[in-house]
PyMOL CGO cylinders between C-alpha atoms (Angstrom):
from pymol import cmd
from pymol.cgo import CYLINDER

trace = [
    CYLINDER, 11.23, 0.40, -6.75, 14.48, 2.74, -6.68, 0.3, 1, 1, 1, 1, 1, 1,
    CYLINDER, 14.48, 2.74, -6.68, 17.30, 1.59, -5.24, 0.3, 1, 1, 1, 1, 1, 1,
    CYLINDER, 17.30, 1.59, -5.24, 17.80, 3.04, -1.85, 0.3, 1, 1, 1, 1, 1, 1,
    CYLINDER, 17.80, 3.04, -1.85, 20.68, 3.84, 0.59, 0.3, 1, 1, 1, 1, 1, 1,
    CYLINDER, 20.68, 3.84, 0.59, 21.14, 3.30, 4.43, 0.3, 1, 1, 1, 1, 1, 1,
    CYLINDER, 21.14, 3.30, 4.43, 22.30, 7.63, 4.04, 0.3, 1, 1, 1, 1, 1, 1,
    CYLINDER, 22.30, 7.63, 4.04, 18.42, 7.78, 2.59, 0.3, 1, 1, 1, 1, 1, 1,
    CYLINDER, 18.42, 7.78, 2.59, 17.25, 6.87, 5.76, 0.3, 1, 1, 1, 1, 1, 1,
    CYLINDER, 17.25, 6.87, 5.76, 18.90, 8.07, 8.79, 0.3, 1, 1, 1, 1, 1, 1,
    CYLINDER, 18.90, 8.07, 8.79, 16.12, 7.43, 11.52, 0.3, 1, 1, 1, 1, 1, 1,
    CYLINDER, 16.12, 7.43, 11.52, 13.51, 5.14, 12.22, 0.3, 1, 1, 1, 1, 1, 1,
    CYLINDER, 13.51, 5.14, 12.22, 10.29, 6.22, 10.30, 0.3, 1, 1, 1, 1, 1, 1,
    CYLINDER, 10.29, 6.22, 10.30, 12.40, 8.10, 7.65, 0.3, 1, 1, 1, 1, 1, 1,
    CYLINDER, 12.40, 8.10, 7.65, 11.37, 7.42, 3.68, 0.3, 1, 1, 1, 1, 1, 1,
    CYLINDER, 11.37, 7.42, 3.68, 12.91, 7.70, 0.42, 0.3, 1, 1, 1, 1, 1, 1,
    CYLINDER, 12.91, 7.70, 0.42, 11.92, 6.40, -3.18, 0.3, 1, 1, 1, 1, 1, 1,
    CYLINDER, 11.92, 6.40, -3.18, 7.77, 7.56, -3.59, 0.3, 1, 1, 1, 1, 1, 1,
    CYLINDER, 7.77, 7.56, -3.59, 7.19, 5.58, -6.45, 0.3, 1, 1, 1, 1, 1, 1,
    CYLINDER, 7.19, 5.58, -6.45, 3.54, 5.58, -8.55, 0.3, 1, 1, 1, 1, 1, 1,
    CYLINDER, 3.54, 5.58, -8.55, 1.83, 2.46, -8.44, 0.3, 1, 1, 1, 1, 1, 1,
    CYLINDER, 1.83, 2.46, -8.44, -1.83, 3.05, -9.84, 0.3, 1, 1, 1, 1, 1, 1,
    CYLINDER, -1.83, 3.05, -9.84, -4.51, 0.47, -10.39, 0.3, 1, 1, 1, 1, 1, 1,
    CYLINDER, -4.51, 0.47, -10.39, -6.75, 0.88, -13.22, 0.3, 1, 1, 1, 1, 1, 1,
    CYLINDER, -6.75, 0.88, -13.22, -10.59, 0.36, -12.93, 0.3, 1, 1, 1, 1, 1, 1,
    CYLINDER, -10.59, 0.36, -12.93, -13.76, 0.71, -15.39, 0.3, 1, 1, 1, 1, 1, 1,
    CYLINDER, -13.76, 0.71, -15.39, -16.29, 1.38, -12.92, 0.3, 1, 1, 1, 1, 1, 1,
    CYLINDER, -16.29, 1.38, -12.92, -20.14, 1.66, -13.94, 0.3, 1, 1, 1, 1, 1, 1,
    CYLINDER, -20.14, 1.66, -13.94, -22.21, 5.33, -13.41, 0.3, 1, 1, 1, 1, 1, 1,
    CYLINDER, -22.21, 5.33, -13.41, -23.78, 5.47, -9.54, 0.3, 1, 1, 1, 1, 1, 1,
    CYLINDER, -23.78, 5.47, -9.54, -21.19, 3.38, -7.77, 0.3, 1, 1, 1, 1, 1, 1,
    CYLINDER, -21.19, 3.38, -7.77, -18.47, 4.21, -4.21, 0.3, 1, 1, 1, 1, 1, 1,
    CYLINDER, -18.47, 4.21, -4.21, -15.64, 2.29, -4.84, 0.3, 1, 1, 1, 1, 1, 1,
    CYLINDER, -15.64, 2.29, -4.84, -13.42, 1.06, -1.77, 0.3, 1, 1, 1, 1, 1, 1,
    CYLINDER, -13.42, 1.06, -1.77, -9.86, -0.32, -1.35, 0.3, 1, 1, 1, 1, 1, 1,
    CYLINDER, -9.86, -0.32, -1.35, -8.49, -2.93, 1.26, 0.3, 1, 1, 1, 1, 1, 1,
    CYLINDER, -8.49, -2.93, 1.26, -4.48, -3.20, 1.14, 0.3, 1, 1, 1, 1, 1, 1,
    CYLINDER, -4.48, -3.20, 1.14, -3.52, -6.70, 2.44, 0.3, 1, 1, 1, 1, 1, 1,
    CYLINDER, -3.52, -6.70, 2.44, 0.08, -7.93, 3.48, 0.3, 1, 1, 1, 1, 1, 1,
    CYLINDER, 0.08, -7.93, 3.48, 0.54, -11.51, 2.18, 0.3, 1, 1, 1, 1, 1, 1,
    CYLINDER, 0.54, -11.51, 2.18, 3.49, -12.23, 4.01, 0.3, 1, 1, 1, 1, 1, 1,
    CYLINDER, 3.49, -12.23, 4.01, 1.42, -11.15, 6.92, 0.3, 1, 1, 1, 1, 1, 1,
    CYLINDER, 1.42, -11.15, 6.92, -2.52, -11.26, 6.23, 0.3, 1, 1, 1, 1, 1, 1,
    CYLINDER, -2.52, -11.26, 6.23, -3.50, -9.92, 9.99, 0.3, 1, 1, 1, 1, 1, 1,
    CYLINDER, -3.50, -9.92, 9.99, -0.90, -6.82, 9.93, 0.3, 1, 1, 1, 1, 1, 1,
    CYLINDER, -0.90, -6.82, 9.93, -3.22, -4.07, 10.34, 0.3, 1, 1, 1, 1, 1, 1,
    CYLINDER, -3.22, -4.07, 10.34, -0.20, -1.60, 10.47, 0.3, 1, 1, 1, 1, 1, 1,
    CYLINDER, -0.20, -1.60, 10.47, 0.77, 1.58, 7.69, 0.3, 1, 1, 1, 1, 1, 1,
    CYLINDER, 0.77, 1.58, 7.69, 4.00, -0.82, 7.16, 0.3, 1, 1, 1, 1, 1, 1,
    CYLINDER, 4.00, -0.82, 7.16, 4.00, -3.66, 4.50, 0.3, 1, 1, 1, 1, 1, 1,
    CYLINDER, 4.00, -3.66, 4.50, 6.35, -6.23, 6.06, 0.3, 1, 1, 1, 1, 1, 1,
    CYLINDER, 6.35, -6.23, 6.06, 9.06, -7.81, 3.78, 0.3, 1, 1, 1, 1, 1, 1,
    CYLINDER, 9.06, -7.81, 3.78, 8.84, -11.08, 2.31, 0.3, 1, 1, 1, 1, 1, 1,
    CYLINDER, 8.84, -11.08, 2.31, 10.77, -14.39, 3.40, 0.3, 1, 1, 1, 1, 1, 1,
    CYLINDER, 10.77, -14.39, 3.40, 12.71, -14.49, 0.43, 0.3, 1, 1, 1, 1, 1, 1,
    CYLINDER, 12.71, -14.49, 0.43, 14.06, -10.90, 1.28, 0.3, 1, 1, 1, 1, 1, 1,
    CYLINDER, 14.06, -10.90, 1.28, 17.53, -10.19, 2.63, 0.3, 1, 1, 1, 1, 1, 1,
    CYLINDER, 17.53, -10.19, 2.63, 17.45, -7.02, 3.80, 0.3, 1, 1, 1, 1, 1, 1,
    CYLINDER, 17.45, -7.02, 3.80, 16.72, -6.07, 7.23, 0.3, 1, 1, 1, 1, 1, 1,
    CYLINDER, 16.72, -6.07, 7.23, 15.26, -2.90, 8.93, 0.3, 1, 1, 1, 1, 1, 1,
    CYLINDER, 15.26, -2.90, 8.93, 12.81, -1.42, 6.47, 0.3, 1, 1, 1, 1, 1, 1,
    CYLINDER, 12.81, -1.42, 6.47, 9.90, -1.82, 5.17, 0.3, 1, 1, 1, 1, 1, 1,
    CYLINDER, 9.90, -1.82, 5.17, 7.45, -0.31, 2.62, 0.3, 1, 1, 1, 1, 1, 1,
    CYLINDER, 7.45, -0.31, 2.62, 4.49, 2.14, 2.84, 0.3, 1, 1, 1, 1, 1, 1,
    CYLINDER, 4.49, 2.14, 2.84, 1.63, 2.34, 0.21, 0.3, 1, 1, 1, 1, 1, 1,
    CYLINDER, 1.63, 2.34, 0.21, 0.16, 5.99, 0.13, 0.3, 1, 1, 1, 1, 1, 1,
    CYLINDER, 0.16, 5.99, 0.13, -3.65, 7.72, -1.05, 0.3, 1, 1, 1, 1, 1, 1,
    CYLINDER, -3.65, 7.72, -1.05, -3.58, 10.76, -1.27, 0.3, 1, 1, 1, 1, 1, 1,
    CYLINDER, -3.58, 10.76, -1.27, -0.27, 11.50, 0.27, 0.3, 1, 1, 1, 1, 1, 1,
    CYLINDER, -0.27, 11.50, 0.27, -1.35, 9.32, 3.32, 0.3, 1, 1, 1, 1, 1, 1,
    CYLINDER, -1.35, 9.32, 3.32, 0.02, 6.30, 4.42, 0.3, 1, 1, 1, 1, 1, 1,
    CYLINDER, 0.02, 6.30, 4.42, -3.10, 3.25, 4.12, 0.3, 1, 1, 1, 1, 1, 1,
    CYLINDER, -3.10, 3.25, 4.12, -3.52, 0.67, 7.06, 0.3, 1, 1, 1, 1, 1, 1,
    CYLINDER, -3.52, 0.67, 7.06, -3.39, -2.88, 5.93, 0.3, 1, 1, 1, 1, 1, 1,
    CYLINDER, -3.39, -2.88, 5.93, -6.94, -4.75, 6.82, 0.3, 1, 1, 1, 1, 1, 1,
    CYLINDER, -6.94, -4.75, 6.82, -8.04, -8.22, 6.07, 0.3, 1, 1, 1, 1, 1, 1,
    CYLINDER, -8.04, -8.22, 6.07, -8.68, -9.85, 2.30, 0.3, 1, 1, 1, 1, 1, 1,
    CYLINDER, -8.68, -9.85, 2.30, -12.56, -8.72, 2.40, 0.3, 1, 1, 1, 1, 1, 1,
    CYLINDER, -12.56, -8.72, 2.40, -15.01, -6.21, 0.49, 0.3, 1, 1, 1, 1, 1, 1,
    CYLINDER, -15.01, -6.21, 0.49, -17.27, -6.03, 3.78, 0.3, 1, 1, 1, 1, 1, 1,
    CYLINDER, -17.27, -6.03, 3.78, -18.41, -2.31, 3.93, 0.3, 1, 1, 1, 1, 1, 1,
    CYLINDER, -18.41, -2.31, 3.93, -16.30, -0.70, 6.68, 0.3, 1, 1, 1, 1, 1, 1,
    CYLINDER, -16.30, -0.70, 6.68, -13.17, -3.63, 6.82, 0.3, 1, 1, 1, 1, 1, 1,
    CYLINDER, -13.17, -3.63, 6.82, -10.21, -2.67, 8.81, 0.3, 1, 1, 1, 1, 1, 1,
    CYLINDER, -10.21, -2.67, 8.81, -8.27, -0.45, 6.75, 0.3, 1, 1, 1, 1, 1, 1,
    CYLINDER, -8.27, -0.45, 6.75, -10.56, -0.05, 4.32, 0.3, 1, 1, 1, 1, 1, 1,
    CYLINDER, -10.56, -0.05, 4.32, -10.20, 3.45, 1.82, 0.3, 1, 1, 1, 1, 1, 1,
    CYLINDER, -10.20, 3.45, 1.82, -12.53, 5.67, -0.21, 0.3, 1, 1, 1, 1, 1, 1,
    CYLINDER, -12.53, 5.67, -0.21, -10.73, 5.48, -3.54, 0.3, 1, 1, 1, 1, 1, 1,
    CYLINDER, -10.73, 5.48, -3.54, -13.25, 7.45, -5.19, 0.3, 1, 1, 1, 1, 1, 1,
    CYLINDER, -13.25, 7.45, -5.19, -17.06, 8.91, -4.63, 0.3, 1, 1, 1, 1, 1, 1,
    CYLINDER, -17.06, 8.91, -4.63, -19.78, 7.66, -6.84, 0.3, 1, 1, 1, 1, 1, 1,
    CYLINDER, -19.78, 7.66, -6.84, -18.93, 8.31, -10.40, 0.3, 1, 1, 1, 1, 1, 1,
    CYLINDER, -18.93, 8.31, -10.40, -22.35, 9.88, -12.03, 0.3, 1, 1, 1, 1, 1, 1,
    CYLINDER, -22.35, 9.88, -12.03, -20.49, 8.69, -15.62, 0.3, 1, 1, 1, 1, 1, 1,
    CYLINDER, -20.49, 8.69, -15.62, -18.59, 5.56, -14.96, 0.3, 1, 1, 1, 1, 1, 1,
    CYLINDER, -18.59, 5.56, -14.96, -16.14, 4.15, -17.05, 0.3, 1, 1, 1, 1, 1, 1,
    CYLINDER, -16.14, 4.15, -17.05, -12.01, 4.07, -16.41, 0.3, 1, 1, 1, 1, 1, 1,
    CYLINDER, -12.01, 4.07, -16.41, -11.05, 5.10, -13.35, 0.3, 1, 1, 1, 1, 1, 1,
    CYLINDER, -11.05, 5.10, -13.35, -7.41, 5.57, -12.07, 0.3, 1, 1, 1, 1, 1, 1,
    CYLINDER, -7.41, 5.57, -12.07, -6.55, 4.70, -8.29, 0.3, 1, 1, 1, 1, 1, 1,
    CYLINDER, -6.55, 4.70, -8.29, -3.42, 6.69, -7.73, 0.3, 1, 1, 1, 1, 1, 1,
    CYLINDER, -3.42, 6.69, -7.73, -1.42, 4.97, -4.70, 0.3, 1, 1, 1, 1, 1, 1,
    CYLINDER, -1.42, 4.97, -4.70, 2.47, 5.71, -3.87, 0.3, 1, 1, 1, 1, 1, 1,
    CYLINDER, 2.47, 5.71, -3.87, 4.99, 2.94, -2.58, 0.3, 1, 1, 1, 1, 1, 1,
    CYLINDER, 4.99, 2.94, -2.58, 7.86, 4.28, -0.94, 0.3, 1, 1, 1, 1, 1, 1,
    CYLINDER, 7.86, 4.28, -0.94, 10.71, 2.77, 1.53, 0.3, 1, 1, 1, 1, 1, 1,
    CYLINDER, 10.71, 2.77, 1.53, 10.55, 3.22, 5.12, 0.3, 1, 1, 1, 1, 1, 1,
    CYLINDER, 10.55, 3.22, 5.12, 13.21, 2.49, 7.94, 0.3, 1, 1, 1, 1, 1, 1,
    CYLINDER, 13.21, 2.49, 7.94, 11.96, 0.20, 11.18, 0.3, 1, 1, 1, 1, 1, 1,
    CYLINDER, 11.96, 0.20, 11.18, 15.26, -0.49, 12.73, 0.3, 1, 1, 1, 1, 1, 1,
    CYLINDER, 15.26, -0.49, 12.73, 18.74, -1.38, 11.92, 0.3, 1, 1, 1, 1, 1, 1,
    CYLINDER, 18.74, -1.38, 11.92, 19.51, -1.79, 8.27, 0.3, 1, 1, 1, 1, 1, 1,
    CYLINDER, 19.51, -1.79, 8.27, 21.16, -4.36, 6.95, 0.3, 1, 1, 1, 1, 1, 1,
    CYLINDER, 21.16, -4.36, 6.95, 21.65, -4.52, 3.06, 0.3, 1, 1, 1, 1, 1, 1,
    CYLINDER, 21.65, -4.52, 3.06, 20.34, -6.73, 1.23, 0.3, 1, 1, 1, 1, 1, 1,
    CYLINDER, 20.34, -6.73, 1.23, 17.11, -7.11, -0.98, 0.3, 1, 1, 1, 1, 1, 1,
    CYLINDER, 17.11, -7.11, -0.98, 13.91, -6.17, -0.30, 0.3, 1, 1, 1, 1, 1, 1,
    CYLINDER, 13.91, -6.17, -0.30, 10.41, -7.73, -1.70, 0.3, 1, 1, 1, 1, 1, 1,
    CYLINDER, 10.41, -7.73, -1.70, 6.93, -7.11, -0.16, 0.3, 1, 1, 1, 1, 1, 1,
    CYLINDER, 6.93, -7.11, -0.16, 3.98, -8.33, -1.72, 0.3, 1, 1, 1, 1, 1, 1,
    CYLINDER, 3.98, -8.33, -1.72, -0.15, -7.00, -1.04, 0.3, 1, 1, 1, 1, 1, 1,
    CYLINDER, -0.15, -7.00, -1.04, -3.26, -7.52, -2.45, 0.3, 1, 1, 1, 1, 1, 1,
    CYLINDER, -3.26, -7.52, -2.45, -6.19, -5.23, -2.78, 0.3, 1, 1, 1, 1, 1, 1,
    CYLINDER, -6.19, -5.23, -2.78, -9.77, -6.13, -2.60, 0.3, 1, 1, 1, 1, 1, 1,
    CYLINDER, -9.77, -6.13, -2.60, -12.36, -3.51, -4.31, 0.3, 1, 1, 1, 1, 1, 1,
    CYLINDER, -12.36, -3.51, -4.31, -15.90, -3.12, -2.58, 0.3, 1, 1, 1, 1, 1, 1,
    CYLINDER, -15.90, -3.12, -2.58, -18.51, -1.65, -4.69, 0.3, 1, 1, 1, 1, 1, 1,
    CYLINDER, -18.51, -1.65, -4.69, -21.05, 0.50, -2.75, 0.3, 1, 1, 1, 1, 1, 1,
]
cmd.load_cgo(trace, "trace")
């Protein structure tokens, strides 16, 4: 991620520094595919913002992982068909083969900044339909 600045982000809720962050898939002919996000520092947030990690020093933001412009809820570590937050990343492919999931990270304020840096980790769980 860019570095950011407390000017970046006047308000609560305001962004700064969309960054790409695609997964790559080879996916066969016939198949949905679906996306989970999960927060590791916390597995049952099942909120658009990925909290920081404990080794972070910052304070007062957070991050948000986009699809398609729009900000993804963070669900459980599970491929069940309909999990909490889970995402159409792309209808059934009638080819297959690679398959590009393009997601967006980007900064986001929650409260009172406080400088410092800022980690966040997530998984993602595929479910094949």
């Amino acid at each position: 991620m860019p570095k950011t600045y407390t000017y970046r982000l006047p308000n609560v809720g305001s962004t700064d520094g969309e960054t790409s962050l695609n997964i790559g898939l080879n996916c066969d002919p016939g198949v949905k595919v679906y996306t989970t996000l999960t927060d590791v520092s916390t597995p049952t947030n099942q909120t658009t913002i990925l909290s920081l990690s404990p080794d972070s020093t910052a304070q007062g933001i957070g991050y948000q992982i986009l699809f398609g412009g729009t900000p993804v809820t963070f669900g459980p570590d599970s491929a069940v068909v309909a999990n909490t937050g889970q995402f159409m990343t792309t209808p059934a492919q009638t080819t297959g083969g690679p398959l590009t999931v393009p997601l967006t990270a980007r900064y986001i304020r929650t409260g009172k900044i406080n400088s410092g840096s800022a980690n966040a980790k997530a998984t993602f769980t595929m479910s094949y339909q």
